[in-house]
BALUMDREN-254535 format. One record per residue (C-alpha): residue number from 1; residue in one letter; x, y, z. Coordinates in Angstrom, 1 decimal. Example, Ala and Ser with C-alpha at 12.3 -4.5 7.8 and 13.67 -1.06 7.14 Angstrom:
num: 1; residuo: A; x: 12.3; y: -4.5; z: 7.8
num: 2; residuo: S; x: 13.7; y: -1.1; z: 7.1
//
This chain:
num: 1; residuo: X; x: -28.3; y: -10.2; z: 8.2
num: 2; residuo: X; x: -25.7; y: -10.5; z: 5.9
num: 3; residuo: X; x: -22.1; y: -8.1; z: 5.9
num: 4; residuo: X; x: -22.0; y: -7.0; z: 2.7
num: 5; residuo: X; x: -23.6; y: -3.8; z: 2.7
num: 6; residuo: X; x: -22.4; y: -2.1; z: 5.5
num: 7; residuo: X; x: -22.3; y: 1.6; z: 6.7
num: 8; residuo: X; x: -18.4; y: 2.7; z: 7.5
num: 9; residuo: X; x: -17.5; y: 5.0; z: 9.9
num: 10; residuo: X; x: -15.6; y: 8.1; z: 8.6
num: 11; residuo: X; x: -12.1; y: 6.4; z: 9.5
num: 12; residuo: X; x: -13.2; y: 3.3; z: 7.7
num: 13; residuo: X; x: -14.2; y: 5.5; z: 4.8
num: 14; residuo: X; x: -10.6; y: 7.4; z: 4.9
num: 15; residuo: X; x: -8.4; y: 4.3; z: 5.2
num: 16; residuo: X; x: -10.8; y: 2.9; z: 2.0
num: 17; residuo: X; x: -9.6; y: 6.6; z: 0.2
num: 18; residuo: X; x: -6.2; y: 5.6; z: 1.7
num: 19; residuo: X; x: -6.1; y: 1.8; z: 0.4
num: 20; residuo: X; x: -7.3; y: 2.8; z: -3.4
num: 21; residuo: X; x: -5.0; y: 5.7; z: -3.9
num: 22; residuo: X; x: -2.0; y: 3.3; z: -2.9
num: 23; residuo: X; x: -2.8; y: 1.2; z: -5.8
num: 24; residuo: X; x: -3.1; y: 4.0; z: -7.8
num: 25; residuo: X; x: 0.5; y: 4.9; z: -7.2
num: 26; residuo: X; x: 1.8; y: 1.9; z: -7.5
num: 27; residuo: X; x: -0.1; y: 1.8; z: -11.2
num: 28; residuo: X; x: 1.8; y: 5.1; z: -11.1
num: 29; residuo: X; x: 5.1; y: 3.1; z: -9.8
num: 30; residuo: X; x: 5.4; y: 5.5; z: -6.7
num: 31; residuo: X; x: 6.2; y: 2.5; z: -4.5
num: 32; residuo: X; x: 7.3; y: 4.1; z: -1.4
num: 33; residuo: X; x: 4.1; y: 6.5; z: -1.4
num: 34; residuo: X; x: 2.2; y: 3.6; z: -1.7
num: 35; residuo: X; x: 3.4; y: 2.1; z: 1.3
num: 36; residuo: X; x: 2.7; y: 4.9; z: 2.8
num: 37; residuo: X; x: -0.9; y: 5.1; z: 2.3
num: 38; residuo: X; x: -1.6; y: 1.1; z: 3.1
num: 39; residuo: X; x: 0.2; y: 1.7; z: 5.9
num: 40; residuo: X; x: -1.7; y: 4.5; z: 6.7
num: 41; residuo: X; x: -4.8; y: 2.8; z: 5.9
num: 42; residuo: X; x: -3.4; y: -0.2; z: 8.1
num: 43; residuo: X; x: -3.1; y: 2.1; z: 11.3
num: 44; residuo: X; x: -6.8; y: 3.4; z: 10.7
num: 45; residuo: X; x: -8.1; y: 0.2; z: 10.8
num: 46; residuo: X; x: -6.4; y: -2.7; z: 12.2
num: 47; residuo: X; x: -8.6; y: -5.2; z: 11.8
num: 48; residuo: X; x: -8.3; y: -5.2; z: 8.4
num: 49; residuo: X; x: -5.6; y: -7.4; z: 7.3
num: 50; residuo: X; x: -5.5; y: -6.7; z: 3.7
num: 51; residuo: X; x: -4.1; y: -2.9; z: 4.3
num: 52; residuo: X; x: -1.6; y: -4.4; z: 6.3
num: 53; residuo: X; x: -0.9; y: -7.3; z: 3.6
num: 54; residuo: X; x: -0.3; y: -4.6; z: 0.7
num: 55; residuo: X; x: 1.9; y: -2.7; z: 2.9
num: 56; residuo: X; x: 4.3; y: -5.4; z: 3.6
num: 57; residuo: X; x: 4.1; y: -6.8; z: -0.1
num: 58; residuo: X; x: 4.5; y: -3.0; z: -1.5
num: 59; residuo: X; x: 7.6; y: -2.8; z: 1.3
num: 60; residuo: X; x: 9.1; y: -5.9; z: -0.4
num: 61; residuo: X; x: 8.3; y: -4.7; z: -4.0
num: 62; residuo: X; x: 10.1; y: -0.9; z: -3.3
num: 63; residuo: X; x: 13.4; y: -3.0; z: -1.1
num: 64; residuo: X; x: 13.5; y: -5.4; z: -4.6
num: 65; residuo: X; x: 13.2; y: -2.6; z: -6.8
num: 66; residuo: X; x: 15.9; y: -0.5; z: -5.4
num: 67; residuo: X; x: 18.2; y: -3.6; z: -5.5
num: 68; residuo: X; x: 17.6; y: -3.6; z: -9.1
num: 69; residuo: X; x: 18.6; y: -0.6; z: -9.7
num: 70; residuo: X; x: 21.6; y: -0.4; z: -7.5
num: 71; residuo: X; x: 22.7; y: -3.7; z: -9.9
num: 72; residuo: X; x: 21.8; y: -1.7; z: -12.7
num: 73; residuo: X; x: 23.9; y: 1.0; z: -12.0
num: 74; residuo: X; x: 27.0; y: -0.9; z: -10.6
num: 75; residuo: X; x: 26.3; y: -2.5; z: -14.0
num: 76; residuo: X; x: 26.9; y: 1.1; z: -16.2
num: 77; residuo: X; x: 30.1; y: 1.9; z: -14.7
//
């Protein structure tokens, strides 16, 4: 049989919860809570490499941001 309908376990089913209520926040532009919850959802379940894939991306978004704004500021004074 095929994998595309498959039963999750409850962590599976948590780090899922986790995974689309990161990319809600980062809709929301809460970057560092985002991270947070791929990386969460990247502890839960391992295997997954797309969790862990967001979290680094998300990491690299939040570190570019916040250089942006640092030049932004400097920029002001």
């Amino acid at each position: 049989m095929g994998g595309y309908l498959k039963s999750l376990t409850p962590t599976e089913e948590l780090a899922g919860f986790l995974s689309i209520r990161g990319m809600c926040q980062r809709e929301a532009g809460q970057i560092g809570n985002a991270t947070d919850s791929f990386a969460a959802a990247a502890r839960l379940v391992a295997g997954c490499a797309s969790y862990r894939i967001m979290a680094e991306r998300l990491t690299s978004e939040g570190a570019a941001r916040n250089v942006i704004r640092t030049k932004l500021q400097q920029d002001t004074r």
